[in-house]
MARSE-120832 format. One record per residue (C-alpha): residue number from 1; z, y, x. Coordinates in nm, 4 decimals. Layout:
NUM_Z_Y_X
...
//
This chain:
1_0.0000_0.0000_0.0000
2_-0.0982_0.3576_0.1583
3_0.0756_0.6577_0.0716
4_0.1870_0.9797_0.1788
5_0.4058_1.2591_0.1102
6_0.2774_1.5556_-0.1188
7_0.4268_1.9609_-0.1389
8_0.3037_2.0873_-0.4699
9_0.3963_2.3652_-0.6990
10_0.5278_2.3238_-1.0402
11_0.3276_2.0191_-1.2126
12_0.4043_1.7485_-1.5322
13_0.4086_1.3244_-1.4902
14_0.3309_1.1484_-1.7554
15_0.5082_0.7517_-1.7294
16_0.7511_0.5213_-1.7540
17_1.1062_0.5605_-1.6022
18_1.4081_0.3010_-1.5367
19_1.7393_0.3859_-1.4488
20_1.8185_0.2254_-1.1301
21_2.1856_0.1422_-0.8916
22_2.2085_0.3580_-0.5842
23_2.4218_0.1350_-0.3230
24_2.4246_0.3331_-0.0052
25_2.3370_0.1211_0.3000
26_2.0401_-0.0614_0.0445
27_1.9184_0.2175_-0.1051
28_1.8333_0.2302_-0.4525
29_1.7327_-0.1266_-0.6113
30_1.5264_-0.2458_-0.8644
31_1.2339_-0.0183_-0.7746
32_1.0078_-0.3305_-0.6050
33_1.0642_-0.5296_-0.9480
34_0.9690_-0.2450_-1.1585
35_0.6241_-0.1542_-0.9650
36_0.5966_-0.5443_-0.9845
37_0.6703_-0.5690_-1.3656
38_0.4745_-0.2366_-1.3865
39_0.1505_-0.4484_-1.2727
40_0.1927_-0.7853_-1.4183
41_0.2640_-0.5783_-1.8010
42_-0.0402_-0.3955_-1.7533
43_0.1338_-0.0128_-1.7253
44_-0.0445_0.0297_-1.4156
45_-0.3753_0.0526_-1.5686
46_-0.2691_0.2117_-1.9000
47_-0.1301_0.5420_-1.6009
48_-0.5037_0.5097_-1.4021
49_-0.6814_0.6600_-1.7416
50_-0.4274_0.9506_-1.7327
51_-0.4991_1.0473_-1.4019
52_-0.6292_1.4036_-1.4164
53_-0.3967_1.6149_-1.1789
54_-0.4679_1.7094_-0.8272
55_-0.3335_1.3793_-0.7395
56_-0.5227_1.0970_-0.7505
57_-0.2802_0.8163_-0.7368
58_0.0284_0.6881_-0.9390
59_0.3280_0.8449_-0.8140
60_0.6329_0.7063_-0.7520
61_0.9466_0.9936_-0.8205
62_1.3125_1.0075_-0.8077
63_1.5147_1.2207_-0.9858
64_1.8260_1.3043_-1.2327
65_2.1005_1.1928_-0.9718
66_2.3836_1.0503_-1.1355
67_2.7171_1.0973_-0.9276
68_2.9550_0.9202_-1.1566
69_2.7215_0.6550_-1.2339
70_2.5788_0.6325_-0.8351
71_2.2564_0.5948_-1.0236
72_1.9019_0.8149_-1.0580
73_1.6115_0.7773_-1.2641
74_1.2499_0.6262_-1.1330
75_0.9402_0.7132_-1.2656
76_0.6082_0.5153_-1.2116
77_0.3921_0.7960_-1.3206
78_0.0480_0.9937_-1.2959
79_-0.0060_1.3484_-1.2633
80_-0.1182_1.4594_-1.5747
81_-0.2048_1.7323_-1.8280
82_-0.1935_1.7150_-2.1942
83_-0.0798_1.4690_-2.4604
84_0.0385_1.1058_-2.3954
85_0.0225_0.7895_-2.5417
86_0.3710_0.7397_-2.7229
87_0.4346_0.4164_-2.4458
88_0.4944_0.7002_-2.2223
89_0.7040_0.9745_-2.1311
90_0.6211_1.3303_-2.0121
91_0.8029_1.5472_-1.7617
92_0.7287_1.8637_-1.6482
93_0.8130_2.1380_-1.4581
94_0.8810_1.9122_-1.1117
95_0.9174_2.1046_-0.7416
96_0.9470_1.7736_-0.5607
97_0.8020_1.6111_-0.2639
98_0.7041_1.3133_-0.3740
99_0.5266_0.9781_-0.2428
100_0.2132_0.9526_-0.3777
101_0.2181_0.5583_-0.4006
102_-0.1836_0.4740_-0.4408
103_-0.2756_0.1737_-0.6139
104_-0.6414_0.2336_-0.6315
105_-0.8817_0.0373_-0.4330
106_-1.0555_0.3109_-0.1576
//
């Protein structure tokens, strides 16, 4: 899997999320099953059609730290403007740097 690390102004995701555990020295866990369970369900392809940002591959983002929990939210997501399938969830407004994970074939 290629990816690399992207600056970008304010811009909206639409995708899935999962809560997942933050346990220190392992990092955060789950997020290997969920890309997995992401491609066997078929969400992966459903997110290539909504692909219309700047960014050309699904994204993979953290965010909404949870202290008292030790937990944050992952989104498998695309960059993308408009309306969503109701599968989906949109966020916008995001500053981040974030690790555009491509899973489209060069």
């Amino acid at each position: 899997m290629s990816y690399h690390i992207v600056e970008k102004e304010s811009f909206q995701i639409a995708g899935i999320k999962r809560e997942c555990p933050c346990t220190g020295e392992e990092g955060i866990l789950g997020i290997p099953e969920f890309w997995g369970e992401a491609n066997i369900n078929g969400t992966v392809n459903k997110l290539i059609p909504l692909l219309n940002g700047q960014i050309k591959g699904l994204l993979g983002v953290t965010g909404n730290n949870n202290k008292e929990k030790n937990t944050i939210y992952y989104w498998i997501a695309a960059e993308h403007n408009g309306d969503v399938p109701a599968e989906f969830h949109l966020q916008s407004g995001l500053f981040l740097k974030c690790a555009d994970l491509c899973h489209l074939q060069s």
